[in-house]
C-alpha positions, 0 to 999 in steps of 0.5 A: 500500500502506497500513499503520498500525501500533497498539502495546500493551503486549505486542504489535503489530498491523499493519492492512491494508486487509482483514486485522489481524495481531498479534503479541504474547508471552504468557508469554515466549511469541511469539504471532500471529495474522492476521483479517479487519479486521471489527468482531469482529476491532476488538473482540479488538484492544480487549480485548487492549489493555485487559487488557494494560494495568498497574493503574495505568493502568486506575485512572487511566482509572477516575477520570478517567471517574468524575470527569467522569460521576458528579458530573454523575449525583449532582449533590446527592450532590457539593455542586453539583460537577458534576465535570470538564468533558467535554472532559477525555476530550479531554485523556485520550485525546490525553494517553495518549501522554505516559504510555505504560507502559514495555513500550508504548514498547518495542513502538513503538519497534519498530513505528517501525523496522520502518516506517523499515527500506527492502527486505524484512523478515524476521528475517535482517535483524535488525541493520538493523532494529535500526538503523533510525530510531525516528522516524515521520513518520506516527506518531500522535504528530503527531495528539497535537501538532496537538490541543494545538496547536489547543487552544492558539492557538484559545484564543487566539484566541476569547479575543480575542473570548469573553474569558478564562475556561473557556468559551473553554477549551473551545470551543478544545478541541471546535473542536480536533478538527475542527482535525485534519483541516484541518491534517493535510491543509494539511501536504500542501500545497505551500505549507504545508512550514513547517506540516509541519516544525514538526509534524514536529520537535515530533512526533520529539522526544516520539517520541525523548523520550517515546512510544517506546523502544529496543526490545529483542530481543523487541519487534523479533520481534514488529514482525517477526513481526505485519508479516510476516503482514499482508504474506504476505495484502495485499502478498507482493511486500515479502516477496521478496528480490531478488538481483543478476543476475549474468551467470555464477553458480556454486552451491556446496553446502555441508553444516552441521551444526548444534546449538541449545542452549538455557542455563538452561531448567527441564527438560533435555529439549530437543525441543520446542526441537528441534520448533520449529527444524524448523517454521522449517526447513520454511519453506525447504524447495526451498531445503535439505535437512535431516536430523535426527540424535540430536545434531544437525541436518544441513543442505544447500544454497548457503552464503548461504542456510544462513547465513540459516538458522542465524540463523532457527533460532539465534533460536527459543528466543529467541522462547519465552523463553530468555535464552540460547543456545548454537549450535555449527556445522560447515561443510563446504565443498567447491569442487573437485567436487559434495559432498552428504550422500547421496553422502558417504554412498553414498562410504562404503557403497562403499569398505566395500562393496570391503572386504567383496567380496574377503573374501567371495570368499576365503572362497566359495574356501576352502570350495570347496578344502575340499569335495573333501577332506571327500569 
């Protein structure tokens, strides 16, 4: 199973061997999608990135690239200036790492720990994940140390023999490229576990320092959210969770009773808030059973899983923008006999059955003892 994960400035995509998910906030708003890995598809990923991007660093691009192409077209307009040598695209391309926008870093921060959390991921995990480390030994970040490193010692190298000068600066960095692979691959090598180490330390202390940061709720929502897409489609195996055999298990039904308040919303209606919870609820259904009430949401099933549950609900107004939210729970738990919501209610509906059966028997009586006199 082989993932690759790409972070952009309001989301994540997970590429698969055939599919590409993506999750990405839209307005406070968490978004997903899940396509074919297809040109088309490469090119909604493209333009995703680039209009997520903030102005600066589209103006940026726009004067790197215009000072490399324009004077070389307008060669008598630029006074013989032919402009910066193309092989500061190079340099661009590798270098963006060092300049990620801030919700970037955040993003990949959270792709990073979603790579470094080990079983299943899924929202219940939250706390582990969000402990799990920010570095990556598969980053792309390696990639951006190999090249400058190359640059480096092959300028070096062919100075030795070139002479010192720009010609030398960039031969280095065309060569630089095809260096890439050969020392990605000598990393896997036996022999080569110093090469590896020393790219590796390099890598996780701009990965630490630089190209990625502490991801905040969202961003690890997000991480969830777009990896779990590509895993129900390539690999749902990842997604099950194993529990422990246990020679005897005994099942105890409890009955919670559950209300979601979402704090500091714009309208005081609160049923799509409500909506929502619902279509999490339907994803454990065969698990629970639940009922909705005018107050409240009443669920029923094994304790550890309701507990699951609650969490995977408590956060759905966190995933459409709300900062904050206010979860009231009631649990009943009963350990000497079975307890579920129908037959609480059917316990009722008898006891005010035996009430209502012995007044309507006196009454049947008086109104026979009554008849004889009337005659």
């Amino acid at each position: 199973m082989k993932v690759r994960g790409l972070s952009y400035q309001k989301g994540i995509f997970y590429i698969g061997k055939q599919h590409v998910a993506c999750a990405y906030h839209e307005k406070s708003r968490l978004k997903s999608w899940l396509k074919p890995l297809s040109a088309k598809t490469l090119l909604l990923m493209g333009k995703q990135i680039f209009f997520s991007m903030p102005l600066w660093f589209k103006l940026l691009s726009l004067v790197v690239l215009g000072s490399v192409f324009i004077p070389k077209l307008l060669a008598a307009s630029f006074a013989g200036w032919e402009g910066l040598p193309y092989y500061v695209l190079l340099y661009f391309m590798f270098g963006t790492h060092f300049i990620f926008p801030a919700q970037l870093r955040r993003y990949h921060g959270a792709e990073h720990k979603v790579f470094s959390t080990k079983g299943v991921i899924r929202r219940a995990g939250m706390p582990r994940i969000k402990r799990a480390a920010i570095t990556n030994r598969y980053c792309s970040t390696n990639t951006v140390v190999i090249y400058f490193s190359s640059v480096l010692v092959l300028t070096i190298v062919i100075s030795c023999f070139n002479g010192v000068g720009e010609p030398s600066l960039a031969l280095a960095s065309y060569m630089a490229v095809a260096a890439i692979p050969v020392v990605a691959t000598l990393m896997t090598k036996k022999g080569f576990r110093w090469l590896e180490n020393l790219i590796l330390r390099i890598s996780y202390w701009l990965q630490i320092h630089i190209t990625t940061a502490e991801p905040e709720h969202q961003h690890l929502l997000a991480s969830i959210e777009s990896y779990r897409k590509l895993a129900a489609k390539e690999f749902p195996e990842r997604l099950v969770v194993k529990r422990p055999i246990r020679i005897k298990e005994e099942k105890h039904m409890a009955i919670v009773d559950v209300t979601i308040i979402p704090i500091g919303t714009e309208d005081p209606s609160v049923s799509a808030h409500v909506a929502e919870v619902h279509q999490v609820l339907k994803q454990y259904e065969g698990k629970i059973t639940y009922q909705l009430t005018p107050m409240s949401t009443l669920i029923e099933g094994e304790l550890p899983v309701l507990f699951e549950v609650i969490q995977a609900i408590h956060e759905v107004p966190f995933q459409h923008g709300v900062k904050r939210v206010a979860t009231n729970i009631r649990i009943d738990d009963r350990r000497d006999k079975v307890s579920t919501m129908d037959g609480k209610l059917a316990a009722v509906q008898g006891k005010l059955a035996e009430k209502t059966e012995p007044a309507a028997i006196e009454k049947n009586q008086t109104e026979e003892s009554v008849a004889p006199l009337q005659k």
